[in-house]
Steps between C-alpha positions, in 0.01 A plus 500: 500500500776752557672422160165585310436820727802645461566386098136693462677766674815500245243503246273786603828704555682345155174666313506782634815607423498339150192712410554836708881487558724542835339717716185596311284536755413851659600380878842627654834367381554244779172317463573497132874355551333261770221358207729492249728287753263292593523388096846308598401436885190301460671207280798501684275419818395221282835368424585557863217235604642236294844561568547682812180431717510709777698782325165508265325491746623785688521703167086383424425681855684792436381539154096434618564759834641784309300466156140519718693834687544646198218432299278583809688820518442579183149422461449709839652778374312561183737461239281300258148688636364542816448229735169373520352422881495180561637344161817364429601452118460152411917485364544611889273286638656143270833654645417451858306180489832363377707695756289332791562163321912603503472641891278234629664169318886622512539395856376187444693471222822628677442233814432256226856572314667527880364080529787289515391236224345179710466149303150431362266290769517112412155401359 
């Protein structure tokens, strides 16, 4: 599940700048540089799960906490129309649901990677 949320996410971000450009969209520099990163970030999170478990997984928390920050942030503060009370924009919504999948699975996921590996049960 984490390798198709965040290769959607390389995707969404991979479009973007293939049809608008780097930093095409009217928000302030840094959360332009940080979308456009996120274009290299979210696949190497992927990589990282296959290769480097708990490295991706670290990176897949870090990624999720500060991309809902910022996209909040931005959606709070207006920059593509005003906020409307008590509606969240469905992209920020689908964000979230699959941050609370990444914050409440990864420490599972992390005690499950800290198991020493125990021989299968007889039978």
């Amino acid at each position: 599940m984490y390798s198709l949320g965040f290769l959607v996410g390389t995707y969404t971000h991979a479009r973007g700048i293939l049809e608008h450009g780097f930093l095409a969209t009217s928000v302030p520099t840094a959360v332009g540089v940080y979308w456009d990163s996120l274009t290299v970030l979210d696949p190497l999170a992927v990589v990282l799960f296959w290769w480097r478990p708990r490295a991706g997984l670290w990176l897949a928390v870090a990624i999720m906490t500060s991309d809902i920050a910022v996209n909040t942030w931005v959606y709070m503060a207006g920059y593509f129309g005003p906020p409307t009370a008590h509606m969240v924009p469905l992209s920020l919504f689908e964000q979230a649901l699959f941050g609370l999948l990444v914050f409440v699975t990864a420490p599972l996921v992390f005690a499950a990677l800290n198991q020493p590996d125990k021989p299968l049960a007889n039978g």
